[in-house]
N, C-alpha and C positions, 0 to 999 in steps of 0.2 A: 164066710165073709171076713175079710182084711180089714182090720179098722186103721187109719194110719191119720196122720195129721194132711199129709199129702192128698189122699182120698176125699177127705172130705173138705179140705179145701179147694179142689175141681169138683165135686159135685154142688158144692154151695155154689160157685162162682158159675157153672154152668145153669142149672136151674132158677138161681134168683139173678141170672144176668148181670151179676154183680161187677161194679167198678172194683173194688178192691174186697180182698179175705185175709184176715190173718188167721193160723190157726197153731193153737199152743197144745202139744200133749204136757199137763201138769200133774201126768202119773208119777208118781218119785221115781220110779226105775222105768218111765216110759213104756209098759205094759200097753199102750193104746186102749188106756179104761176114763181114764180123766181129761177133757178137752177144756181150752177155753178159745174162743170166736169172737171175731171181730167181721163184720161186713158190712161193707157200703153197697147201697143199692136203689136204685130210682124206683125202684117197686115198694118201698117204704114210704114215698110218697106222700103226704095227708096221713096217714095210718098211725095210728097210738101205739104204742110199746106192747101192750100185748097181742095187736095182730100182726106186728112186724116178729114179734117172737113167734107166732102161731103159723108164720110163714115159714120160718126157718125150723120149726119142729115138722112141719109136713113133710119139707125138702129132704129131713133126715128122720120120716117115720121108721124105716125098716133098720137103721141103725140104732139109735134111740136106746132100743130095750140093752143092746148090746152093752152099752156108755153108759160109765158109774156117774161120774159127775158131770154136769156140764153146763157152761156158764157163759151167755152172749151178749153182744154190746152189737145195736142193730143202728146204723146210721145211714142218712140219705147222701147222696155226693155234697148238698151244700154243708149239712153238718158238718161234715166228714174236710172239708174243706177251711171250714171256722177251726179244726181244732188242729190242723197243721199248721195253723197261722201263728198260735198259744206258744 
């Protein structure tokens, strides 16, 4: 498996039907070990932060083990919305 920042910003964005993904490799030498995430998504919905996290770790179960660090900010379109306004 190919870890890539590309990857898995179409696999987020596909499976959580996501409005928007950002996706950061923050490997020093971009190795594809350390990610950070960003995604909007109406399936965060009503949902507290750790099922909106619980969702985005399912979406990348089979990756996961792969990835050293990884760090995500899980937003609904309104949030997500308020803070381009900032």
């Amino acid at each position: 498996m190919e870890l890539s920042a590309e990857y898995l910003r179409e696999k987020l964005q596909r499976d959580l039907e996501a409005d928007h993904v950002e996706v950061e490799d923050t490997t020093p030498n971009r190795c594809a070990s350390s990610f950070r995430v960003l995604v909007v998504s109406a399936k965060f919905e009503g949902k507290p932060l750790l099922q909106r996290h619980r969702l985005v770790n399912a979406c990348l179960a089979e990756e996961l083990p792969h990835i050293h660090a990884f760090e995500q900010k899980t937003l609904t379109p309104e949030q997500w919305a308020c803070e381009q306004q900032k």
